[in-house]
C-alpha positions as CSV (number, residue, x, y, z in Angstrom):
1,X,7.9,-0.2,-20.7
2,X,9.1,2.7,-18.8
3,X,5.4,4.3,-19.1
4,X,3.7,1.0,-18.0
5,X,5.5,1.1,-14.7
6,X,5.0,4.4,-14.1
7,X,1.2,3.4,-14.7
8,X,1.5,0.5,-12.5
9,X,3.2,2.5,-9.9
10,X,0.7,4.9,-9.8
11,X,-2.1,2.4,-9.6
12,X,-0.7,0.5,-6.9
13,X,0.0,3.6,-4.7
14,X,-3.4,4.5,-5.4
15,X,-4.8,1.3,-3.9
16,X,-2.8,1.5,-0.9
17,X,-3.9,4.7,-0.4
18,X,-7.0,3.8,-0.5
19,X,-6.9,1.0,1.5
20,X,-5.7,2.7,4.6
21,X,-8.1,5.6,3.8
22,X,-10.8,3.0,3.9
23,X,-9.9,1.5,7.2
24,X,-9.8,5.0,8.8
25,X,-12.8,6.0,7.5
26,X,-14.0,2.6,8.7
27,X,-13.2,3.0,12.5
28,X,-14.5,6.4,12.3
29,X,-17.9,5.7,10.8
30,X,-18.5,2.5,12.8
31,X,-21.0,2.9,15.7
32,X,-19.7,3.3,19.0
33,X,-18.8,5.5,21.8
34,X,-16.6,8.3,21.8
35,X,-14.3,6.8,23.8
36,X,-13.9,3.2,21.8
37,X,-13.7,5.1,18.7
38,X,-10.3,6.9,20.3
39,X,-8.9,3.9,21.2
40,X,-9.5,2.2,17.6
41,X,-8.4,5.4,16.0
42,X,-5.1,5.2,18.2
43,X,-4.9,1.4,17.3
44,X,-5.0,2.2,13.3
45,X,-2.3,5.1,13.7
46,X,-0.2,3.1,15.7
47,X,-0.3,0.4,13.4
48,X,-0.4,2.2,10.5
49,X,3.5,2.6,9.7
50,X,4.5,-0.9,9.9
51,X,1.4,-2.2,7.5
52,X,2.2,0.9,5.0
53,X,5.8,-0.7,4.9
54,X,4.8,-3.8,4.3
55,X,2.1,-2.6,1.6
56,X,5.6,-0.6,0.0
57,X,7.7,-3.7,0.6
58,X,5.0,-5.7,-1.2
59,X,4.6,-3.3,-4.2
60,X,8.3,-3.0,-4.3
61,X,8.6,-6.7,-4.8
62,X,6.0,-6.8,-7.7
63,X,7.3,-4.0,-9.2
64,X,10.7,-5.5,-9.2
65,X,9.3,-8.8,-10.7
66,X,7.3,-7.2,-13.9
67,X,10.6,-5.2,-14.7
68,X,12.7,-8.5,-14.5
69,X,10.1,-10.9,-16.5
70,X,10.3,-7.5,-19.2
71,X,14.1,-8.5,-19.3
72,X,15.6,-10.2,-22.1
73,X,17.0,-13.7,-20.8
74,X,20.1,-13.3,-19.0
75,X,20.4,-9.8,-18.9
76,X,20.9,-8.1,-15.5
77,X,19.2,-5.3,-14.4
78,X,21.4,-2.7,-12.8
């Protein structure tokens, strides 16, 4: 059990990594001036924090809920 959340850990962080590397590479690629792709850019790192917390939070939350469905009923975790 241990192993598959490791696994599963690993995946997710992958796809959030690769989702924000995505977007960057998005904004960076797109056609436009110089100027308008500085001010996306600026946009994604601004926003960037908040939506990886919320991409952790949401992981977190998933993670927590395979590990408690693994759980025999009505044992805690802790």
């Amino acid at each position: 059990m241990a192993e598959e959340n490791g696994e599963m850990k690993g995946l997710l962080l992958g796809l959030a990594l690769g989702t924000v590397l995505g977007a960057v590479l998005g904004v960076i690629l797109a056609p436009a001036s110089g100027k308008e792709t500085r001010g996306r850019i600026k946009d994604v790192w601004d926003t960037l924090p908040e939506k990886t917390r919320r991409t952790v939070d949401k992981i977190r939350e998933k993670l927590q809920k395979k590990e408690d469905e693994g759980l025999p009923e009505g044992e805690a975790r802790g």
